[in-house]
Every structure is written in structure tokens, then in C-alpha cells.
PDB file of N, CA, C and O in Angstrom, chain B, residues numbered from 101:
ATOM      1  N   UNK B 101      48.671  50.150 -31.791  1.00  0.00           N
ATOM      2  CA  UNK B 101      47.999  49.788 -30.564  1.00  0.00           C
ATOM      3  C   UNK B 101      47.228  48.493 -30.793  1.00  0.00           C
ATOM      4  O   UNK B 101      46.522  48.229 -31.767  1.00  0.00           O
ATOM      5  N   UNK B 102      47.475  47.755 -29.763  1.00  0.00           N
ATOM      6  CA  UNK B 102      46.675  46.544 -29.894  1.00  0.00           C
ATOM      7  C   UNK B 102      45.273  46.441 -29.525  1.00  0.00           C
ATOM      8  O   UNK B 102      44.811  46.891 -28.476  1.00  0.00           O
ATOM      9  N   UNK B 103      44.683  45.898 -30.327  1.00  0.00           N
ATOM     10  CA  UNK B 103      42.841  45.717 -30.171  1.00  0.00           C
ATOM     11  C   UNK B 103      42.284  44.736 -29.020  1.00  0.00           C
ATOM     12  O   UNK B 103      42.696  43.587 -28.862  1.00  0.00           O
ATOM     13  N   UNK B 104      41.513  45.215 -28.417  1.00  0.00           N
ATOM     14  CA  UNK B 104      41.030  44.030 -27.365  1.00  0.00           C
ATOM     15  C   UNK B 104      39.620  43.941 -27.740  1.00  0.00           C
ATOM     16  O   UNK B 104      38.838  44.878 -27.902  1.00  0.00           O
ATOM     17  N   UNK B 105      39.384  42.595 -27.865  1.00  0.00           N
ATOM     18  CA  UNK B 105      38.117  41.963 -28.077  1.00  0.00           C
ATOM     19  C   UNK B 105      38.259  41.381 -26.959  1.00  0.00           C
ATOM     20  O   UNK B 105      39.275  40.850 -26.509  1.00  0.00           O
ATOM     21  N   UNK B 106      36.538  41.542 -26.186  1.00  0.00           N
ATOM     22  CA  UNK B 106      35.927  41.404 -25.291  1.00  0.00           C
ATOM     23  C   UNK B 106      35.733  39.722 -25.387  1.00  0.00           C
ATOM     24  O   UNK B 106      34.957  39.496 -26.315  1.00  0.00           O
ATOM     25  N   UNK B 107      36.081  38.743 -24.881  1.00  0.00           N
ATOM     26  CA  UNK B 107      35.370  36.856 -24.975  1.00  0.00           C
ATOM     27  C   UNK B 107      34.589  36.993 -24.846  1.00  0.00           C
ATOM     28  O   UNK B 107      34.145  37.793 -24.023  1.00  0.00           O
ATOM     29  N   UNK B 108      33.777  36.100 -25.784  1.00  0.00           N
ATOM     30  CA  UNK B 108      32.388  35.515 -25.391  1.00  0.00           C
ATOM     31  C   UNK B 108      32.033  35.412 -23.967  1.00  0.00           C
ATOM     32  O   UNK B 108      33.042  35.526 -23.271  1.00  0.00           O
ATOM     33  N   UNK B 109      31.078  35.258 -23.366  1.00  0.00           N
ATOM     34  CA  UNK B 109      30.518  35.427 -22.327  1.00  0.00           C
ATOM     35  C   UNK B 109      31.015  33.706 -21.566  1.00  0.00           C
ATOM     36  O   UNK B 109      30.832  32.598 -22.070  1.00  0.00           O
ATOM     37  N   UNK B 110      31.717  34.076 -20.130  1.00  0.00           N
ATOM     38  CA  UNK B 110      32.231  32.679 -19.667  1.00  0.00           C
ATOM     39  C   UNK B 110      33.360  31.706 -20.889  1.00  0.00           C
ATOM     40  O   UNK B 110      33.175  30.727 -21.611  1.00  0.00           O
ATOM     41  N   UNK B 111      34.267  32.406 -20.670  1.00  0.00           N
ATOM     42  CA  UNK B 111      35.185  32.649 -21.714  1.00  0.00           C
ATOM     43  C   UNK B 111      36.672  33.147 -21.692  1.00  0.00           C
ATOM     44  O   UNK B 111      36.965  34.257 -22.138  1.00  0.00           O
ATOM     45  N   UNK B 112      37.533  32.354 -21.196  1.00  0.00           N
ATOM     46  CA  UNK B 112      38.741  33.103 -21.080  1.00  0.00           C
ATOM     47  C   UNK B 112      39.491  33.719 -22.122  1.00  0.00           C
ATOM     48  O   UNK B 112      39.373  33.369 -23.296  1.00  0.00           O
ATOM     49  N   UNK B 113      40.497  34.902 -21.624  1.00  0.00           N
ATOM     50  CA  UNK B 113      40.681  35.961 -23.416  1.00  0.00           C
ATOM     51  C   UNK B 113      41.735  34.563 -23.620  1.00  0.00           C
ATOM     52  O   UNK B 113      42.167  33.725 -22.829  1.00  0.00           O
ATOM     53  N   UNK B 114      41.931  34.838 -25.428  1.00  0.00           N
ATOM     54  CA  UNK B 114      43.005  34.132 -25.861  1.00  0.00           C
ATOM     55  C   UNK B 114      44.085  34.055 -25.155  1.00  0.00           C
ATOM     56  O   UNK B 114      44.454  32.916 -24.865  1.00  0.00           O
ATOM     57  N   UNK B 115      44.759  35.012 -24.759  1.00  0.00           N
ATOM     58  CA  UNK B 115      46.197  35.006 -24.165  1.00  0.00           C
ATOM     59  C   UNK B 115      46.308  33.459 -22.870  1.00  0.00           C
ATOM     60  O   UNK B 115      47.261  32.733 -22.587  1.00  0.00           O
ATOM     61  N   UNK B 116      44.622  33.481 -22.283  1.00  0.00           N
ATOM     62  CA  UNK B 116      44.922  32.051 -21.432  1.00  0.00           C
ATOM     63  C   UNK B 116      45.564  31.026 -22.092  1.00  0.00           C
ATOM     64  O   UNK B 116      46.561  30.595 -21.513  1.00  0.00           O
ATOM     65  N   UNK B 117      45.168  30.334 -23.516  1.00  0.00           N
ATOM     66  CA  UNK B 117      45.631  29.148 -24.062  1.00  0.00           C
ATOM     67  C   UNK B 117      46.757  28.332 -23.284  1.00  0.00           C
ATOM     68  O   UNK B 117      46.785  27.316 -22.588  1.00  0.00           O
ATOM     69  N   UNK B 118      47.462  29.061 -23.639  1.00  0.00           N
ATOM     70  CA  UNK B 118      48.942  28.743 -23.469  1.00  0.00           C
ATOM     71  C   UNK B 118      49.139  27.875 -22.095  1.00  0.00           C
ATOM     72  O   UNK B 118      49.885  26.911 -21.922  1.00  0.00           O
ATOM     73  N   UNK B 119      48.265  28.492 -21.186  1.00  0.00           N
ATOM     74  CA  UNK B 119      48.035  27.914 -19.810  1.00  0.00           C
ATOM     75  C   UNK B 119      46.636  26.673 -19.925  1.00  0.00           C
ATOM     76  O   UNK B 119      46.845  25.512 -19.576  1.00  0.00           O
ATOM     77  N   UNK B 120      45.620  26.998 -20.312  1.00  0.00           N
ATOM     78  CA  UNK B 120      44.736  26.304 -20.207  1.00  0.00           C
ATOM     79  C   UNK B 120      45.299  24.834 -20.800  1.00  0.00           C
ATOM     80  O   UNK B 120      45.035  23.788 -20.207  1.00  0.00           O
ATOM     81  N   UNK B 121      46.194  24.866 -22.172  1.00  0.00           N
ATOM     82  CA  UNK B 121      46.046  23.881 -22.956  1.00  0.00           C
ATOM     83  C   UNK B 121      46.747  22.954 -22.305  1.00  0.00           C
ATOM     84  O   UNK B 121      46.207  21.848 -22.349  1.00  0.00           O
ATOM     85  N   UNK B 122      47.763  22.997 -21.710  1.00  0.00           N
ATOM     86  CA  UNK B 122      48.457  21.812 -20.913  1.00  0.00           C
ATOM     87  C   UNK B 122      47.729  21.295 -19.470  1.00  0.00           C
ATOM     88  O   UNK B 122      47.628  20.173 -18.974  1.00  0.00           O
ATOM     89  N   UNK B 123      47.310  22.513 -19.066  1.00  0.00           N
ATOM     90  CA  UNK B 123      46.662  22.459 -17.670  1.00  0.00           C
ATOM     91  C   UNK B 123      45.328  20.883 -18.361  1.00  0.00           C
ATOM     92  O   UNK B 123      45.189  19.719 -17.985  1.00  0.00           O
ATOM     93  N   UNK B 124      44.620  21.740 -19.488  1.00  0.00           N
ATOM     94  CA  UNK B 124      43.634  20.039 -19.652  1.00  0.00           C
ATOM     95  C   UNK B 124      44.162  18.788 -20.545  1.00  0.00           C
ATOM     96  O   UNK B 124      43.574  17.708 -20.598  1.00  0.00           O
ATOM     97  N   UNK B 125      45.225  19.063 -21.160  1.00  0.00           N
ATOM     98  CA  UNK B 125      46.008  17.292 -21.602  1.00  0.00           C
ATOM     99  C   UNK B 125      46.257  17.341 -20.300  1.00  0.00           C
ATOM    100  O   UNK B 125      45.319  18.094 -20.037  1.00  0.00           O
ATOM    101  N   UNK B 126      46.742  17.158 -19.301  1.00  0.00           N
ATOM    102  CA  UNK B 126      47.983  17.383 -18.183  1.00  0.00           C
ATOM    103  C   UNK B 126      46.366  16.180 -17.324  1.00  0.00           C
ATOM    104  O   UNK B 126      46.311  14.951 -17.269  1.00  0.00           O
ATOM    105  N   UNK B 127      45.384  17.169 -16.841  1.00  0.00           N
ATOM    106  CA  UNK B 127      44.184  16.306 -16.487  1.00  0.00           C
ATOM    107  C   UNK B 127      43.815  14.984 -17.176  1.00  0.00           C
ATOM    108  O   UNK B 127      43.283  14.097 -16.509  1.00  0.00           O
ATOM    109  N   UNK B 128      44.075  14.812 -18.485  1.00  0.00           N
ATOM    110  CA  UNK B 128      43.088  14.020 -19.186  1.00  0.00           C
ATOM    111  C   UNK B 128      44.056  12.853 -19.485  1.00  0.00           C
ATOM    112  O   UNK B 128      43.741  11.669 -19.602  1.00  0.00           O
ATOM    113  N   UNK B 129      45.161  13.337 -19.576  1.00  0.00           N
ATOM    114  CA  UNK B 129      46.656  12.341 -19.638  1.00  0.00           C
ATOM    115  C   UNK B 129      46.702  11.688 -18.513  1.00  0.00           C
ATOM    116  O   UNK B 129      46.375  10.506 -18.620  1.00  0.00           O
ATOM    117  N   UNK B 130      47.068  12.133 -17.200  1.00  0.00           N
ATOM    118  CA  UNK B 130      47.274  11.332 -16.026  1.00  0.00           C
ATOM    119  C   UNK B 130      45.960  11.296 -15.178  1.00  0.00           C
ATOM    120  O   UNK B 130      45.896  11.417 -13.955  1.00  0.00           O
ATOM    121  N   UNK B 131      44.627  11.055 -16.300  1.00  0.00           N
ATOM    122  CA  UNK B 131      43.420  10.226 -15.639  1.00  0.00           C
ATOM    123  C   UNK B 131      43.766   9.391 -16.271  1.00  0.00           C
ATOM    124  O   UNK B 131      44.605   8.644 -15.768  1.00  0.00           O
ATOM    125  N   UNK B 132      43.388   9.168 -17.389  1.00  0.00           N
ATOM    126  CA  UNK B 132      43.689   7.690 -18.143  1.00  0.00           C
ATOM    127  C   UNK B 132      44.926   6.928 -17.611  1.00  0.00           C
ATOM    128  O   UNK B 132      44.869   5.892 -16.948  1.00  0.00           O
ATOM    129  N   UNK B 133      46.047   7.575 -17.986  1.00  0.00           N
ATOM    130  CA  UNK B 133      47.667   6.592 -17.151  1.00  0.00           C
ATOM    131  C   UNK B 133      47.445   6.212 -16.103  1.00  0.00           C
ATOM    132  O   UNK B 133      47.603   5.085 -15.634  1.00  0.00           O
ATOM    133  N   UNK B 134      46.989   7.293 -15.569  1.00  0.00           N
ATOM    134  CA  UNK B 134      46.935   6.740 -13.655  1.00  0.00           C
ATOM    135  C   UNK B 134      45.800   5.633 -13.553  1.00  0.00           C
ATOM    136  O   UNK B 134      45.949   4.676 -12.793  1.00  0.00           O
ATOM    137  N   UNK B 135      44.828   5.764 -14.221  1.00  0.00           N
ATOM    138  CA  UNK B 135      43.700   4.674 -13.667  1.00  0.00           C
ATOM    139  C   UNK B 135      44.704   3.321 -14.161  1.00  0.00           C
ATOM    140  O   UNK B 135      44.963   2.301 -13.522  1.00  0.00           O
ATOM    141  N   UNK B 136      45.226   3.798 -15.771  1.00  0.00           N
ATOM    142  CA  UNK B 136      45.590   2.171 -16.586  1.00  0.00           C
ATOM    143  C   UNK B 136      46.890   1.647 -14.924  1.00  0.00           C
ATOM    144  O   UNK B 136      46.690   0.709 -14.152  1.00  0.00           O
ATOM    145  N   UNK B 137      47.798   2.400 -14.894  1.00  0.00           N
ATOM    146  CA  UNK B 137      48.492   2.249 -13.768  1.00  0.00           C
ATOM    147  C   UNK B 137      48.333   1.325 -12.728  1.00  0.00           C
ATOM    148  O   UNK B 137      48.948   0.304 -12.420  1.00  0.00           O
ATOM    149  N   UNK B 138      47.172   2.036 -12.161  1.00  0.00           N
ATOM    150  CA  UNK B 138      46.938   1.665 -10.416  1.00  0.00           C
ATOM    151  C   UNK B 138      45.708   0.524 -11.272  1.00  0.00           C
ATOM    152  O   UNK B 138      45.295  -0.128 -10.313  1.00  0.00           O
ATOM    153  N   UNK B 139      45.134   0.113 -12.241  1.00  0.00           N
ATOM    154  CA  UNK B 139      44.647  -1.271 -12.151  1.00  0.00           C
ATOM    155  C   UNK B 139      45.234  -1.728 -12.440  1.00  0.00           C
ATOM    156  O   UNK B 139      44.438  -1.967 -13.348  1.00  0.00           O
ATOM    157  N   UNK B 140      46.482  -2.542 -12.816  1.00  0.00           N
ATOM    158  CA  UNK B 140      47.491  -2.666 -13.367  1.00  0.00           C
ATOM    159  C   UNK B 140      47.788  -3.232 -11.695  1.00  0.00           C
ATOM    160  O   UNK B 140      47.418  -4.277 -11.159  1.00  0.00           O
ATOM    161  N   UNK B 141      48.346  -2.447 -11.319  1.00  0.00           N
ATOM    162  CA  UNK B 141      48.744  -2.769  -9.703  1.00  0.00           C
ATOM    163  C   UNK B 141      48.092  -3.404  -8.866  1.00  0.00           C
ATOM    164  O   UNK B 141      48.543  -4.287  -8.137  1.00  0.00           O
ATOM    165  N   UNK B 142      46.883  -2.974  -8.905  1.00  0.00           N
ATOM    166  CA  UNK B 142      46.334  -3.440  -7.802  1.00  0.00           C
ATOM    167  C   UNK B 142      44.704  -4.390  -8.248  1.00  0.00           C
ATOM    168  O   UNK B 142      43.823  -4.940  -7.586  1.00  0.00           O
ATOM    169  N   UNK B 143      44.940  -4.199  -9.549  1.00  0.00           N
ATOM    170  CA  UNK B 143      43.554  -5.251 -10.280  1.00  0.00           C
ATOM    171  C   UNK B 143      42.042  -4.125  -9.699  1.00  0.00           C
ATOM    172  O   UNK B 143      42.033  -3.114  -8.996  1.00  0.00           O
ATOM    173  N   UNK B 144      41.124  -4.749 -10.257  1.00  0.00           N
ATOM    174  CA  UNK B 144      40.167  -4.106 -10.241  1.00  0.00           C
ATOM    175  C   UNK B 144      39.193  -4.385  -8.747  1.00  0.00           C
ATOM    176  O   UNK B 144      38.226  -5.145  -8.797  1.00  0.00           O
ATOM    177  N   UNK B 145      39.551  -3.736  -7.565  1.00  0.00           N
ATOM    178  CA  UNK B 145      39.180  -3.548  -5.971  1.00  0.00           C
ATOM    179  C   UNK B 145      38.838  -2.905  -5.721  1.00  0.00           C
ATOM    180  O   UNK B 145      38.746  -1.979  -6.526  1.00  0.00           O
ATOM    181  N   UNK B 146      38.441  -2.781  -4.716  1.00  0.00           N
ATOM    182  CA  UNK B 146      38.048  -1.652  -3.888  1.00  0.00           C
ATOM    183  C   UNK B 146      38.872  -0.576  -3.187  1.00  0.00           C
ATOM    184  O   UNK B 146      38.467   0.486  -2.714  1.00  0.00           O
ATOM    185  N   UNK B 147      40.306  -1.146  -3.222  1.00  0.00           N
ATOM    186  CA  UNK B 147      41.990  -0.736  -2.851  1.00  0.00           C
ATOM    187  C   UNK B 147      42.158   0.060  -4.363  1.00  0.00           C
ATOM    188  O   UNK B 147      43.031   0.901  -4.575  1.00  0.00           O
ATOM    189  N   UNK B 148      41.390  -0.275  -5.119  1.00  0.00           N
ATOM    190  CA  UNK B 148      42.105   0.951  -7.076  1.00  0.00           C
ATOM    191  C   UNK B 148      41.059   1.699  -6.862  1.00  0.00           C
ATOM    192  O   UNK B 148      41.179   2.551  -7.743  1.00  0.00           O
ATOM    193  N   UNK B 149      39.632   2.076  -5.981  1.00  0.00           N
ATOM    194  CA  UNK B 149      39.038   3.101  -6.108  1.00  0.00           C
ATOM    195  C   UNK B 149      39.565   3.978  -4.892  1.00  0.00           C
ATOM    196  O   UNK B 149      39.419   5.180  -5.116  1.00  0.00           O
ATOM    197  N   UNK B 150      40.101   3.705  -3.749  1.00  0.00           N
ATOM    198  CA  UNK B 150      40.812   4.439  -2.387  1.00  0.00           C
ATOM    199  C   UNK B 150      42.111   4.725  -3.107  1.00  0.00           C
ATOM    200  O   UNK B 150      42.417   5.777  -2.544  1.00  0.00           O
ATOM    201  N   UNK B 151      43.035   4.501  -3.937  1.00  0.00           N
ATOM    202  CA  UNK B 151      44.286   4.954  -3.903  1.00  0.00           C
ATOM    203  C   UNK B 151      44.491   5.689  -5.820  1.00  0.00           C
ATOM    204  O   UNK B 151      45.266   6.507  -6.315  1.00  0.00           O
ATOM    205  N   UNK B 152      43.639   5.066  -6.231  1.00  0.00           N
ATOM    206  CA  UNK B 152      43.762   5.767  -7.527  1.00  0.00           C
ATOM    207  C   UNK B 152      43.386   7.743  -7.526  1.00  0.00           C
ATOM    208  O   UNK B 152      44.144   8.527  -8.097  1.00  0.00           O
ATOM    209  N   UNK B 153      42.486   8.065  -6.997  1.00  0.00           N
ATOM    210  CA  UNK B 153      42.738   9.644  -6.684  1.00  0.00           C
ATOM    211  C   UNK B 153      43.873   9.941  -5.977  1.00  0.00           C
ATOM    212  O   UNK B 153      44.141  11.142  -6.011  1.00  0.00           O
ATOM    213  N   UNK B 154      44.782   9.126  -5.225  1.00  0.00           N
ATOM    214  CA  UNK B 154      45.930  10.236  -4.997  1.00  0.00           C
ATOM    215  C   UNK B 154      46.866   9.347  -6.118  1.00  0.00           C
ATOM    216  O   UNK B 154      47.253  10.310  -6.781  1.00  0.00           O
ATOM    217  N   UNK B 155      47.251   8.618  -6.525  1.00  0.00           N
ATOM    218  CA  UNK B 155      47.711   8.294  -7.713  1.00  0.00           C
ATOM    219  C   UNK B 155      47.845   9.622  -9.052  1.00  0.00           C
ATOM    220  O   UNK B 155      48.818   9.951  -9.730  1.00  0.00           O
ATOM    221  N   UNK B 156      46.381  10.160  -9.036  1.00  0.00           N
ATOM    222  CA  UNK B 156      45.812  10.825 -10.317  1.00  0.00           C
ATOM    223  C   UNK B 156      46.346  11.959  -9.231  1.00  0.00           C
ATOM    224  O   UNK B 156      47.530  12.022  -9.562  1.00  0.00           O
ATOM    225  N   UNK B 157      46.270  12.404  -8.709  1.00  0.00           N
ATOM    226  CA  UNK B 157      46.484  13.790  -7.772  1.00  0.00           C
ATOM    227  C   UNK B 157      48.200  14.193  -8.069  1.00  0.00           C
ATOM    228  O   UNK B 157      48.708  15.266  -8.394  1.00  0.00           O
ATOM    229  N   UNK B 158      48.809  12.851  -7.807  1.00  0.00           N
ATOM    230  CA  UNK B 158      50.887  13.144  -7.542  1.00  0.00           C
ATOM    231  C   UNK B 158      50.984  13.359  -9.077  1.00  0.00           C
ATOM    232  O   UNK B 158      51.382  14.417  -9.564  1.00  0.00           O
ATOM    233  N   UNK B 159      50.616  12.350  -9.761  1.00  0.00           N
ATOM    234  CA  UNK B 159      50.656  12.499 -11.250  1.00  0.00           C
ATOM    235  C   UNK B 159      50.657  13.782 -12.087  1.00  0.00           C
ATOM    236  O   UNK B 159      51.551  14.171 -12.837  1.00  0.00           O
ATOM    237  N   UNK B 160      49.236  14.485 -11.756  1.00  0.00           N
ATOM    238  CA  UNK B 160      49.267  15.324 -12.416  1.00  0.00           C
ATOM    239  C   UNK B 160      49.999  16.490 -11.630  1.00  0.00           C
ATOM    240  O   UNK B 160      50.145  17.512 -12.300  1.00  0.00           O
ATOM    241  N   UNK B 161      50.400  16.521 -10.566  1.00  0.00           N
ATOM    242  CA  UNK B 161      51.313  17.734 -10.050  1.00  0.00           C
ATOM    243  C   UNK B 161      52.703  17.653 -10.290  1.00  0.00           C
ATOM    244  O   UNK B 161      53.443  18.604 -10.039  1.00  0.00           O
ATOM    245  N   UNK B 162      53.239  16.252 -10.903  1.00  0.00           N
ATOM    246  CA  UNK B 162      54.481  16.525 -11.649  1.00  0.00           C
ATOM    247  C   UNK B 162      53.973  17.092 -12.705  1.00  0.00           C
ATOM    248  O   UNK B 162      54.232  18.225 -13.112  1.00  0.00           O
ATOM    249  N   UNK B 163      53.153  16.225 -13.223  1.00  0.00           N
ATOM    250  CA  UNK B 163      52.886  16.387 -15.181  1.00  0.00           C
ATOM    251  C   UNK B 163      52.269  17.650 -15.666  1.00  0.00           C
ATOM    252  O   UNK B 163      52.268  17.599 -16.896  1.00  0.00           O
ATOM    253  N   UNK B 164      51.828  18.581 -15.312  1.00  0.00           N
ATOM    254  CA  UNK B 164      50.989  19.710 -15.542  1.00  0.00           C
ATOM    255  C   UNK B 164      52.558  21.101 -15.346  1.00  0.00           C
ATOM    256  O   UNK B 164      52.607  21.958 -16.228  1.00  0.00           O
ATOM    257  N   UNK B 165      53.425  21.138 -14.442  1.00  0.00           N
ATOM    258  CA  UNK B 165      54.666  21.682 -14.510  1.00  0.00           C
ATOM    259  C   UNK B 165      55.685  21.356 -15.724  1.00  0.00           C
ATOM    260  O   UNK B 165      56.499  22.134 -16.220  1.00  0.00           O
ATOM    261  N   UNK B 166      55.471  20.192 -16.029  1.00  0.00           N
ATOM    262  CA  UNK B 166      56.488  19.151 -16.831  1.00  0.00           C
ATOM    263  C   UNK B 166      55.780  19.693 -18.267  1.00  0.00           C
ATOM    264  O   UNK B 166      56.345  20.183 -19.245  1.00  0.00           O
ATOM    265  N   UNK B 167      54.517  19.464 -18.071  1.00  0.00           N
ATOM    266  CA  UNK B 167      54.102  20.317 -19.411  1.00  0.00           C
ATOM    267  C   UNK B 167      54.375  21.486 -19.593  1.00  0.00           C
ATOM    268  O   UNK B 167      54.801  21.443 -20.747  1.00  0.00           O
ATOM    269  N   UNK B 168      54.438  22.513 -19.280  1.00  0.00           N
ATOM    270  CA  UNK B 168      54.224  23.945 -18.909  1.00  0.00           C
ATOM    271  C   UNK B 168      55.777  24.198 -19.441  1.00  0.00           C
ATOM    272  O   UNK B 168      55.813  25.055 -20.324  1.00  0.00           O
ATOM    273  N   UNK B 169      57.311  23.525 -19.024  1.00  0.00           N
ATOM    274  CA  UNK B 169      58.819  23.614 -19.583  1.00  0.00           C
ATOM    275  C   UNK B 169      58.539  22.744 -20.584  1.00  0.00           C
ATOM    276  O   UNK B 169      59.082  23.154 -21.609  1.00  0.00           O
ATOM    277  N   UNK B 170      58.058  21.925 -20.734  1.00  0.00           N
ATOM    278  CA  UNK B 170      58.955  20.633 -22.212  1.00  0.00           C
ATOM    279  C   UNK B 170      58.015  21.040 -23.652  1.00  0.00           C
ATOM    280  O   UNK B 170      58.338  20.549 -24.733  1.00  0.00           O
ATOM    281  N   UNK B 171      56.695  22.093 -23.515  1.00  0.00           N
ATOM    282  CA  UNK B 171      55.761  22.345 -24.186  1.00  0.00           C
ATOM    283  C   UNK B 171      56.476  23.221 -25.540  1.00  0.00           C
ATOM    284  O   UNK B 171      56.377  23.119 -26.762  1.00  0.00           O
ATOM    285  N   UNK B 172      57.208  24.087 -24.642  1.00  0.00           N
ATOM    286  CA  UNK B 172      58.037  25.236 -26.135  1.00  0.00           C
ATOM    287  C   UNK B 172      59.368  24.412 -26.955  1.00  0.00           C
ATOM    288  O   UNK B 172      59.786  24.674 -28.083  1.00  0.00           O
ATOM    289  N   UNK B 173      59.914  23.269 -25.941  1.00  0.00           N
ATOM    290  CA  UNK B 173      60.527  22.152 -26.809  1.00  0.00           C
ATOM    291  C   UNK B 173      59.599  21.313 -28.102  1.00  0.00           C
ATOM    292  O   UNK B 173      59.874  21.077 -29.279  1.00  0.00           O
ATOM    293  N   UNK B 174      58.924  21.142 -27.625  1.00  0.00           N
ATOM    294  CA  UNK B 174      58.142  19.848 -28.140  1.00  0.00           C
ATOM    295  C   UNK B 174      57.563  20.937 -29.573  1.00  0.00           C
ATOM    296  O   UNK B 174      57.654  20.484 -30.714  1.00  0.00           O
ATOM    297  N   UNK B 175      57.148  21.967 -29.400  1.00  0.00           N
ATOM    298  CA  UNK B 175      56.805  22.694 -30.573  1.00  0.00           C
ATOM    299  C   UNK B 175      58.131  22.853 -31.493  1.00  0.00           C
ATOM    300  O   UNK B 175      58.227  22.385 -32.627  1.00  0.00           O
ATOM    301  N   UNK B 176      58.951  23.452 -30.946  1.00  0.00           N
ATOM    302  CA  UNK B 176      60.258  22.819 -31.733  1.00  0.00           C
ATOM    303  C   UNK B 176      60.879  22.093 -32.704  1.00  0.00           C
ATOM    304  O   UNK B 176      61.279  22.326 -33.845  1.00  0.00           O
ATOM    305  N   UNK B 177      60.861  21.102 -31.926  1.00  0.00           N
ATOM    306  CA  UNK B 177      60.810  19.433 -32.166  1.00  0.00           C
ATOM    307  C   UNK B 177      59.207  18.907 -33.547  1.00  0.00           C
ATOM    308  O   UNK B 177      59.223  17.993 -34.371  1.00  0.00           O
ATOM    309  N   UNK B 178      58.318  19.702 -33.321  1.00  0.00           N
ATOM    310  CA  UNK B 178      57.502  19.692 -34.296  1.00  0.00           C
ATOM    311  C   UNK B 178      57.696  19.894 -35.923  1.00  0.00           C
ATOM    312  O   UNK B 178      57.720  19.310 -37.006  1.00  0.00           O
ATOM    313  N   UNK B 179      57.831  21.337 -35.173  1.00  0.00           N
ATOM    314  CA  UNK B 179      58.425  22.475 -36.709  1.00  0.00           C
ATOM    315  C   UNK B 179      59.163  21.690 -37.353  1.00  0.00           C
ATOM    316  O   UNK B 179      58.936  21.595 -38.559  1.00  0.00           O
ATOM    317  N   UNK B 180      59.799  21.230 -37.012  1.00  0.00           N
ATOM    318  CA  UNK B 180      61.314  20.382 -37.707  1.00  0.00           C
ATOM    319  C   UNK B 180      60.597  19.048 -38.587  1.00  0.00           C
ATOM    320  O   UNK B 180      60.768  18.693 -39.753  1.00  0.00           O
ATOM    321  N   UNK B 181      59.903  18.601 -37.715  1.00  0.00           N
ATOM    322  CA  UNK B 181      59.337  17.059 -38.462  1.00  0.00           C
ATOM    323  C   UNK B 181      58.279  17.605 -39.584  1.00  0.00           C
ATOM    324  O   UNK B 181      58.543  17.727 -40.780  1.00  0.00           O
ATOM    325  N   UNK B 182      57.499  17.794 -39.195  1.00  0.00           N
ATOM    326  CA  UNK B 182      56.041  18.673 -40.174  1.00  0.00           C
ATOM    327  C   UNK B 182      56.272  19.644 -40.939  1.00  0.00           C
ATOM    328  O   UNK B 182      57.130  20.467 -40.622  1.00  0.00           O
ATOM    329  N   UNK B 183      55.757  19.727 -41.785  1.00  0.00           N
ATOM    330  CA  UNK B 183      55.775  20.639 -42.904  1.00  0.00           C
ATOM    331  C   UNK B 183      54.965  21.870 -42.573  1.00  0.00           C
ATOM    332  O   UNK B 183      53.907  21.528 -42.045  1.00  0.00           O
ATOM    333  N   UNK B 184      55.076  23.123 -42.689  1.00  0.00           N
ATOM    334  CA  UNK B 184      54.334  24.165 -42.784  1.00  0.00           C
ATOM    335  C   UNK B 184      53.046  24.333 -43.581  1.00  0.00           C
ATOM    336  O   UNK B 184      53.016  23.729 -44.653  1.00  0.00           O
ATOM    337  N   UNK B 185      51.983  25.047 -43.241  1.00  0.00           N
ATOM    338  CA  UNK B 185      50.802  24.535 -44.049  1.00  0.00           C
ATOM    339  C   UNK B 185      51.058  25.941 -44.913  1.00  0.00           C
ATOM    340  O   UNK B 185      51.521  26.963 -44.407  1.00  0.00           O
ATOM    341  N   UNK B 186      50.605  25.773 -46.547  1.00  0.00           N
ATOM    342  CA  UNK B 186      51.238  26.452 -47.088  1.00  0.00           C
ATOM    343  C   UNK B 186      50.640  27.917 -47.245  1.00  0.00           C
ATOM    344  O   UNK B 186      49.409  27.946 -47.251  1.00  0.00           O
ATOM    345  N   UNK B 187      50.870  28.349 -47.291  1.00  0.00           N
ATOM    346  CA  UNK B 187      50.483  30.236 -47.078  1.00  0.00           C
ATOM    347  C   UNK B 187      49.366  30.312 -48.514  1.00  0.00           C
ATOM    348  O   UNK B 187      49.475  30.181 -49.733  1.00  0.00           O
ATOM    349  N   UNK B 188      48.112  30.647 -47.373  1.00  0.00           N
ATOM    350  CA  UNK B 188      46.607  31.386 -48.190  1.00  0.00           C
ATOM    351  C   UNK B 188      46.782  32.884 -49.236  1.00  0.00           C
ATOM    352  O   UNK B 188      45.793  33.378 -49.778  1.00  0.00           O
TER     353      UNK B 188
END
């Protein structure tokens, strides 16, 4: 039988990870791209502070799905390059 430990207080149980962890690269990835992006485009205006939130908005609603399938590849694709850390 499996043990359940209670999280720390304001605290999601472990089993979230898996979800949380792409859900915040997924945020933190297409803030940075999207801002470098849309100044890039449109230089530094008053037009890159009105269009850069939906920029950052489309972005991350591909990229946060896109993470969520290419994530159990990419671990994959890891294993293979990296070495195993060696057993305690």
C-alpha cells in the first residue's frame, strides 16, 4: 500500500510536478521570447506594451500543450546523451 504524506501547508502533493513543471518554463519561456520578439518588431513603443500581452498570451497557449507531448521525448533524448548519476 502506498503512503500518503500530507504537503506542507499551501503546497501541491508531488504527483502535481509533472504538470506544474512545464506549466512554469512554458510561462517564463514565452515571457522572455515574446517580449525579445514583439521588441524586435515593433522597437521599444507604446504599440510593444498594447500588443506584447496577447503576443505572450497565443505563445504560451501553443507552448504550454507543446510542452506537456514533446516533455516525455525530450527526457528520452536526455537519457541517451547524459550519463546516469552513479548509484549511492
Amino acid at each position: 500500500m502506498k503512503s500518503y504524506r500530507k504537503p506542507a501547508r499551501g503546497k501541491l502533493p508531488a504527483h502535481y510536478a509533472g504538470i506544474v513543471m512545464p506549466f512554469v518554463l512554458s510561462v517564463l519561456m514565452t515571457f522572455v521570447v515574446s517580449a525579445i520578439s514583439t521588441l524586435k518588431a515593433l522597437g521599444a513603443t507604446a504599440a510593444f506594451l498594447t500588443n506584447w500581452p496577447a503576443a505572450w498570451g497565443l505563445s504560451w497557449l501553443v507552448a504550454f500543450p507543446t510542452l506537456l507531448l514533446v516533455l516525455p521525448l525530450v527526457r528520452r533524448i536526455v537519457a541517451l546523451v547524459v550519463a546516469a548519476p552513479p548509484a549511492r
